[in-house]
NUSE-689824 format. One record per residue (C-alpha): residue in three letters; x, y, z. Coordinates in steps of 0.001 Angstrom, whole numbers, plus 500000, padded with zeros to 6 digits. Example, Ala and Ser with C-alpha at 12.3 -4.5 7.8 and 13.67 -1.06 7.14 Angstrom:
<pts>
ala512300495500507800 ser513670498940507140 
</pts>
This chain:
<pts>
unk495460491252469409 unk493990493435466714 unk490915492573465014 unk490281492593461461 unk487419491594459637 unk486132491622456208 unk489066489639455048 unk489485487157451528 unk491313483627452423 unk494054482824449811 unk493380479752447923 unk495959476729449457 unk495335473731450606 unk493711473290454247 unk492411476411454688 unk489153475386453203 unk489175476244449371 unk489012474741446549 unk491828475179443599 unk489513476535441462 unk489043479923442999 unk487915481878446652 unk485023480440448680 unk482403483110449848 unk483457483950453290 unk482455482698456666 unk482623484573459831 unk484412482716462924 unk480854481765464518 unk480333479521461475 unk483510478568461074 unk483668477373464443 unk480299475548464356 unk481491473358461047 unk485364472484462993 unk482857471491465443 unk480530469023462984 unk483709467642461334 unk484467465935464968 unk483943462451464661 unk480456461418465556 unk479072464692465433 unk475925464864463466 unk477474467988460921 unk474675468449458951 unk472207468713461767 unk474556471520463774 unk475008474196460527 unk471046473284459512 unk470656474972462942 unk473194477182462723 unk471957478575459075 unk468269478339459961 unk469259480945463024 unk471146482881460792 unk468417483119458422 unk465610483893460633 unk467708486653462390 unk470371487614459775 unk471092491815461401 unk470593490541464837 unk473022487944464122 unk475343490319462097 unk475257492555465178 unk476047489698467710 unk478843489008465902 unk480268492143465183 unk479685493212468620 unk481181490047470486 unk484468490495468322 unk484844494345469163 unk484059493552472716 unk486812490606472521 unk489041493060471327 unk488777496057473517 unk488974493798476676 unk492392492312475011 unk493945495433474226 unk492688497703477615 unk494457494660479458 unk497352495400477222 unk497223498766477990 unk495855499077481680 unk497821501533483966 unk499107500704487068 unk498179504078489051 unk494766505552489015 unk495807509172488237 unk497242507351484796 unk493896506036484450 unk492415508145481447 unk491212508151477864 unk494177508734476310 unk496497506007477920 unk494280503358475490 unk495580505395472552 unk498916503403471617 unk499852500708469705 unk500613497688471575 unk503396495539470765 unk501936492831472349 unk499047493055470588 unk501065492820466825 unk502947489625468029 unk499849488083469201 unk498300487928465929 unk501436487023464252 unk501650483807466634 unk498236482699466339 unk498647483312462379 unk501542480791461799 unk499641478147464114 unk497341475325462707 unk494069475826464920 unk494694473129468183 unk498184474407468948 unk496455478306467731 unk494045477285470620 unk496416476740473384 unk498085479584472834 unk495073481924472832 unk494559480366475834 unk497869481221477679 unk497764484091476119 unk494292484988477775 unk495778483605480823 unk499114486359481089 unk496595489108480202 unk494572487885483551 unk498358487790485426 unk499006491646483801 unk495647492857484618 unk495935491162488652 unk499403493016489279 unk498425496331487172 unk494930496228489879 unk497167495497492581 unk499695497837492033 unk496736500844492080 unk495893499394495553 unk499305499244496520 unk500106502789494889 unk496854504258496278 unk497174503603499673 unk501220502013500109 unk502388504953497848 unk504352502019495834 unk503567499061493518 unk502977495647494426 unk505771493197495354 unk505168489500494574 unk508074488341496329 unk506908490304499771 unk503573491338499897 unk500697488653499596 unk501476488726503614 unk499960492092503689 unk496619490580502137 unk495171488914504887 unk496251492735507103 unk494270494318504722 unk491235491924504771 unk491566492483508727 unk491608496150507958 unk488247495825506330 unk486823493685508859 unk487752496383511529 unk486586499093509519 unk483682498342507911 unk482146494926509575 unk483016491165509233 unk480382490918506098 unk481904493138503881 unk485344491669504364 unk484244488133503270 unk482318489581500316 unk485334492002499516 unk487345488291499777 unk485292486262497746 unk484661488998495791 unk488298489377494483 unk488550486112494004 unk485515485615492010 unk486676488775490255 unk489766487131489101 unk488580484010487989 unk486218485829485859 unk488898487772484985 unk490451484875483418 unk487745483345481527 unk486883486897479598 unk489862486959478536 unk490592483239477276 unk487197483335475805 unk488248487237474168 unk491980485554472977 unk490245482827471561 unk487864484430469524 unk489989486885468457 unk492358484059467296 unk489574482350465104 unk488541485548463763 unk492193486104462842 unk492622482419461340 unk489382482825459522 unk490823486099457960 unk493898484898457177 unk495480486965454336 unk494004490360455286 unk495274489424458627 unk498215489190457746 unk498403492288456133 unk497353494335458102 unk499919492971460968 unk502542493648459036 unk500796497415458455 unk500592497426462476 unk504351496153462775 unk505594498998460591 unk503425501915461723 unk504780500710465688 unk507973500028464361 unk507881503776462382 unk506071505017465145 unk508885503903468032 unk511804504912465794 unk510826508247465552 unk509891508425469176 unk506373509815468685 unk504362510262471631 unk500651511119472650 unk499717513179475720 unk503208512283477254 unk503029508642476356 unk504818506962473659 unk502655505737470612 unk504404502845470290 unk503389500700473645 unk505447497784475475 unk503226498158478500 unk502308494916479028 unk505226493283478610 unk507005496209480396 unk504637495608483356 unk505181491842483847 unk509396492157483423 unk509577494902486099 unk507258492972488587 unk509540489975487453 unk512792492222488511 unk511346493451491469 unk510997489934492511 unk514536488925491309 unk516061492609493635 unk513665491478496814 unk515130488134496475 unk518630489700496381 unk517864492270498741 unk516984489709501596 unk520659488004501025 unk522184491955501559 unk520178492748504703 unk520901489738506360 unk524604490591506554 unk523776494229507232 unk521237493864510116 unk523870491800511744 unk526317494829511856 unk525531497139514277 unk527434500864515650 unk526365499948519133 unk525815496248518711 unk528613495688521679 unk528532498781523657 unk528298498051527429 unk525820498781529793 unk527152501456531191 unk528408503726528176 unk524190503659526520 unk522470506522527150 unk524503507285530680 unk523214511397529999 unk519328510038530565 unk519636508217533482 unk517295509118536165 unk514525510106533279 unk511372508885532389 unk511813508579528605 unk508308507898526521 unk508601507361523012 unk504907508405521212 unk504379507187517884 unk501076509278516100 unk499394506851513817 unk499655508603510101 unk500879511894511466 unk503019513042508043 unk503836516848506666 unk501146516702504936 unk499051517325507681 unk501150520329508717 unk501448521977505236 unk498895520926503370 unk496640524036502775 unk493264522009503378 unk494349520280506548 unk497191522702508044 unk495348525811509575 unk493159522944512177 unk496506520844512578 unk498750524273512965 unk496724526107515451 unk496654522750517756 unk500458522926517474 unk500864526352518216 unk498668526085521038 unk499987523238522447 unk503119524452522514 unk502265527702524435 unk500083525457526787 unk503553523829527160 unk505707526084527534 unk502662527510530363 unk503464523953532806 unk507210524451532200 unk507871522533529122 unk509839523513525655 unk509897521653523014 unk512332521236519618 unk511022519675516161 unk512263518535513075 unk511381515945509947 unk512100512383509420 unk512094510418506244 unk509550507346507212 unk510507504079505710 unk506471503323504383 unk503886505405503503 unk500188505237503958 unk500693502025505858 unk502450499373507579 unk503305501236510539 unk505473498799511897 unk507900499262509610 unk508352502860510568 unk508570502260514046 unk510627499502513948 unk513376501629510994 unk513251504732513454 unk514215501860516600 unk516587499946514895 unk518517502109512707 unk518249500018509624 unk515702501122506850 unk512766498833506996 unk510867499294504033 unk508863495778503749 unk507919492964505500 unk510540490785504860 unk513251493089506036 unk510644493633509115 unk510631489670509779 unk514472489054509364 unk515313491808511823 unk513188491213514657 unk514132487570514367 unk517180488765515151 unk519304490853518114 unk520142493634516226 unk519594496613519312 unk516723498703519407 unk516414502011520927 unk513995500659523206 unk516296497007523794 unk519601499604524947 unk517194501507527977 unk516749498024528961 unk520126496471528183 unk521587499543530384 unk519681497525533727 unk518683501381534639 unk515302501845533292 unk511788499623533586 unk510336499655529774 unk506967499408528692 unk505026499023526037 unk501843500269525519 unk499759499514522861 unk496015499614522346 unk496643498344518634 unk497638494814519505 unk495043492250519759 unk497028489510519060 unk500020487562519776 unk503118490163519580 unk506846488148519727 unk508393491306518299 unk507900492441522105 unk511239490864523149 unk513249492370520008 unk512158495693521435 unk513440494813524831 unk510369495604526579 unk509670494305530529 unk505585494263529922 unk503532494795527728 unk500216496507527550 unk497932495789524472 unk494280496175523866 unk493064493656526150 unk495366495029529001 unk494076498430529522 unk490727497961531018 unk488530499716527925 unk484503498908528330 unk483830501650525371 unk483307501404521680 unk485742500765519177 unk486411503552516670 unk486678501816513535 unk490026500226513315 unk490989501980516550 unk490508499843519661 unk489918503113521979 unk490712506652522039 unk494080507992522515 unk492891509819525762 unk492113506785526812 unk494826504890526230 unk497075507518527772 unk495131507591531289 unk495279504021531166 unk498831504128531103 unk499147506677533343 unk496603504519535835 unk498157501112535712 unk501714502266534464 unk503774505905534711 unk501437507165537609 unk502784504130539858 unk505586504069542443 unk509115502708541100 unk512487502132541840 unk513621502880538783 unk512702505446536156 unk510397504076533295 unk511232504061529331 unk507992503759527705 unk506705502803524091 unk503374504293523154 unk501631504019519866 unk498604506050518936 unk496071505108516913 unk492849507195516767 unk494493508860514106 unk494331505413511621 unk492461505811508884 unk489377505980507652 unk488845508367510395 unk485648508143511467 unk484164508322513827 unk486472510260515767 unk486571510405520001 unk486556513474520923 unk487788515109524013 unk486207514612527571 unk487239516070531433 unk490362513735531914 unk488312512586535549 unk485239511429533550 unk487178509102531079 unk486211506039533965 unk486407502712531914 unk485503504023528453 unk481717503739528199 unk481543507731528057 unk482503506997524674 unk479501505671523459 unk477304508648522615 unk480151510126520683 unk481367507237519072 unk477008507035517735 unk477240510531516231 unk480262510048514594 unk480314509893511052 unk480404506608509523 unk483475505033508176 unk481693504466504910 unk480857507826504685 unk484237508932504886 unk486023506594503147 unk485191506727499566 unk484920510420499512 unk488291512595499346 unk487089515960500579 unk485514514408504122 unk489028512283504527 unk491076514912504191 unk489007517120506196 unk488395514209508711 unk492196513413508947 unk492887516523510070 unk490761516702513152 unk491619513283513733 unk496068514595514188 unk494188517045516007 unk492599515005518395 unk495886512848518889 unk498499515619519487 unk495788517661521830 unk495458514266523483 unk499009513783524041 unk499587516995525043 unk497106517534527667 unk498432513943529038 unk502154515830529483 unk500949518948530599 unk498662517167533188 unk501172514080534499 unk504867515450533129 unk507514516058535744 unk511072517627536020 unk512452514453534565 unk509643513256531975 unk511273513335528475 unk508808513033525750 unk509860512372522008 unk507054512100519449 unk506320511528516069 unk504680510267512917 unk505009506823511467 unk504159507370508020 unk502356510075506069 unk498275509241505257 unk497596507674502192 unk497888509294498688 unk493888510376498502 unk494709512522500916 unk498411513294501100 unk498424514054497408 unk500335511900494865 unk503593512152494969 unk503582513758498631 unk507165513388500260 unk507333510525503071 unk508583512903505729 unk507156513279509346 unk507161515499512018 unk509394514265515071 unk509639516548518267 unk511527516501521834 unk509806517842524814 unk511270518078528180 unk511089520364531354 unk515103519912532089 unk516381522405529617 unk519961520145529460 unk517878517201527676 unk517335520030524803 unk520875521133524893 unk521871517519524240 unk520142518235520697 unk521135521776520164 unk523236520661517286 unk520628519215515301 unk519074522615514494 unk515735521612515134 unk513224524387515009 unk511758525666518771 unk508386524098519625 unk506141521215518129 unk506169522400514395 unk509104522119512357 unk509811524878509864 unk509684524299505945 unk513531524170506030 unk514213522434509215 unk516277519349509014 unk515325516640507139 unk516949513220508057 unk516298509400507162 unk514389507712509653 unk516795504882510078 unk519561507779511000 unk517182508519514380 unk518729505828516944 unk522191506735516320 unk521645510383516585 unk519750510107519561 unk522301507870521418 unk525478509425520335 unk523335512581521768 unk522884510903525210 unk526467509975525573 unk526283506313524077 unk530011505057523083 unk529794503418519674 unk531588499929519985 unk530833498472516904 unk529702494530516191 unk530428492844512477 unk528079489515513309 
</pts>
């Protein structure tokens, strides 16, 4: 609401003067203090005595207080009304328009007698503490999601997140950062009550100036909105807050519809009733391994800071190969999320259907819509496996992905240090699942699911490398997980992330790598890839969601199953390489390996 002061009442009835002409004018602390007296009961005479006799003593000090609280009042009212949602938006200049909100504020509260003027500078305090929530959630959510918040779908995410901190940076500061937001909020929301209502008595108090100079505000917005003027890119004229709260409000409404839609999609399927025998009948007798890279995007390929580390691993991993028998083709997939929520790219690049939030996530692995993974094991030819050092925790999604066993972070045998979020390195991980899983007798060939994660942010510390025979049960970890860096270090400053990303893909892919060149045989195919790009501190804003995804095999027919797709030759896709939704992956790679589509309508 704007604030104007130095205003002359008009002599009416019930606004406190007298017929005969204007009473000197009182300020809204005074005014206040003598609604107060006039209460039944209340000794009135006693309260302004006091009041005066402060005001007397301490007239500039007083003069200051009050000018002071009533600027403060209204900046906090109209930086709520103008708050960004993205901190690159954040600046000077984005607090230099002319809210409409504020104009109709101070119209309202100037037609109201003063109890119904008071509720509504409450509520109105109340949906500036709902506009300035969502506007600080939607920086998270922008920051480190790469998209605003959702109220319909993500206060699930919330208690991820508060695990995410816990991992990260220790069980204390995720209860503080959790009773710190909520402290946060509900002080949020008595500022700005306390800033509405004062503002509102100021206004009342003011009456005929305030008035006038709404109606000046209402034209110059009005003028200044007809005419389309605009200041460093943003319009003058400002709807933000109540442009805020109505597209949070449709983005509710579209999740809500979007739900209904999926349902009935998820429930077609391309291959839904494909027999056994026509899925994947150009595979059989391989050991398939899917390898998702925690975070691994294009970013960390192109990016001029991070891409001369990331590219020379590539390039030397794919002449270390190609030296044990190996080529490799690569390309780019669209991820589904970015900066997080992993899940939902691997379970868009298994399923075929684009999973871009958790409710699609939950109504689709209710469900039996086939997975990549599900059709190995649907086909009765392949053992499948899941390995995943990430899961510490109940998983039922294990059955939608049609795996035999799975192996999660309790299964692998690690005595070693955690890295941060990361339960154990990724060299680790992979000799553990070559110990207890692909190095092991069988009589059928093995389709495995592998996700990395030494890669997850905030990337530090970071394993490094040891002699493959001295890995033992992890505790050779321990020194270098000591002189790592510390994830507090890393995390609030944007140089060492990026930098520290970068080593971290490194690590992974050399990792990964070694593991094929070391264990790989005539018949291992290996397909790898990225689940989502990093977050936007270090991908850049408005960095594309694409990945890397590459095939490696020994048997060079498993490559000429894919010739078509004009990958580019080794692990690093070219600039212009092909480009393709992640969802568009399973049917690709099954109509590749011979799959008949029979089609199911649910």
């Amino acid at each position: 609401m704007p604030v104007f002061t130095r205003f002359h009442q008009s002599s009416r009835p019930g606004d406190g003067m007298s017929g005969a002409g204007p009473e000197p004018e009182r300020d809204a602390d005074t005014a206040t203090a003598a609604e107060e007296a006039e209460r039944p009961g209340a000794d009135a005479g006693t309260r302004l005595a006091r009041l005066r006799g402060r005001r007397t003593r301490h007239p500039r000090a007083a003069r200051t207080l009050r000018l002071t609280t009533t600027a403060l009042a209204a900046v906090l009212v109209l930086g709520a009304l103008l708050l960004p949602n993205t901190l690159p938006a954040l600046k000077a200049v984005s607090f230099a328009r002319i809210p409409a909100e504020a104009v109709l504020g101070a119209v309202v509260v100037l037609a109201l007698p003063r109890r119904p003027r008071l509720a509504a500078a409450v509520l109105y305090g109340l949906g500036l503490t709902a506009l300035t929530t969502v506007n600080l959630l939607d920086m998270g959510f922008n920051e480190y999601l790469g998209r605003g918040f959702n109220a319909a779908l993500d206060w699930d995410l919330l208690p991820d997140a508060q695990a995410y901190v816990r991992d990260t940076l220790g069980g204390g500061v995720a209860t503080a950062a959790a009773v710190g937001a909520v402290v946060l909020v509900l002080l949020v929301a008595a500022v700005m009550v306390a800033a509405a209502v004062r503002l509102a008595n100021v206004l009342a108090r003011h009456r005929v100036r305030a008035t006038k100079g709404a109606l000046i505000a209402g034209t110059v917005w009005v003028t200044c909105s007809a005419l389309g003027l605009t200041l460093s890119g943003g319009p003058i004229a400002s709807e933000r807050g109540a442009g805020a709260l109505k597209v949070h409000a449709q983005r509710t409404v579209e999740s809500l519809r979007d739900e209904a839609a999926f349902v009935k999609q998820s429930k077609a399927d391309t291959f839904g009733n494909t027999p056994p025998g026509e899925l994947l009948p150009d595979l059989r007798g391989k050991d398939v391994i899917f390898t998702f890279i925690e975070s691994y995007g294009r970013s960390a390929i192109e990016d001029p800071v991070m891409a001369p580390g990331v590219d020379r691993t590539l390039d030397t991993s794919t002449r270390a190969l190609e030296k044990a028998g190996f080529a490799a083709r690569s390309g780019w997939l669209t991820s589904a999320t970015y900066g997080g929520s992993s899940w939902l790219g691997h379970s868009t690049t298994m399923s075929g259907l684009w999973i871009d939030n958790q409710r699609r996530y939950r109504t689709v692995s209710a469900g039996d819509h086939l997975t990549l993974t599900k059709a190995f094991q649907k086909t009765g030819a392949w053992d499948t496996v899941g390995v995943m050092p990430g899961v510490q925790k109940g998983w039922p999604e294990e059955k939608w992905y049609g795996l035999d066993k799975l192996y999660d972070a309790f299964d692998l045998g690690y005595e070693g240090p955690k890295f941060s979020w990361s339960t154990m390195p990724d060299q680790y991980a992979l000799e553990a699942f070559q110990r207890q899983v692909h190095g092991k007798k069988r009589d059928k060939p093995l389709m495995s699911f592998v996700i990395l994660t030494s890669s997850h942010q905030p990337w530090a510390p970071i394993p490094r490398l040891v002699g493959w025979d001295e890995l033992g049960d992890g505790s050779v970890f321990d020194a270098i997980e000591k002189a790592g860096n510390k994830a507090s270090d890393v995390i609030t400053d944007t140089t060492k992330s990026r930098r520290e990303y970068g080593r971290s893909i490194q690590y992974s892919v050399t990792s990964l790598t070694q593991w094929l060149q070391r264990y790989g045989t005539d018949d291992t195919v290996l397909v790898f890839l990225g689940d989502h790009q990093p977050i936007a501190r270090v991908s850049g804003n408005g960095a594309s969601r694409d990945v890397p995804v590459s095939i490696v095999a020994k048997d060079p027919k498993v490559l000429d199953k894919v010739a078509d797709w004009n990958w580019t030759e080794g692990l690093k896709p070219d600039r212009d390489a092909p480009v393709w939704k992640m969802s568009a992956f399973r049917d690709r790679f099954l109509k590749a390996f011979g799959s008949t589509p029979h089609p199911s309508t649910g």
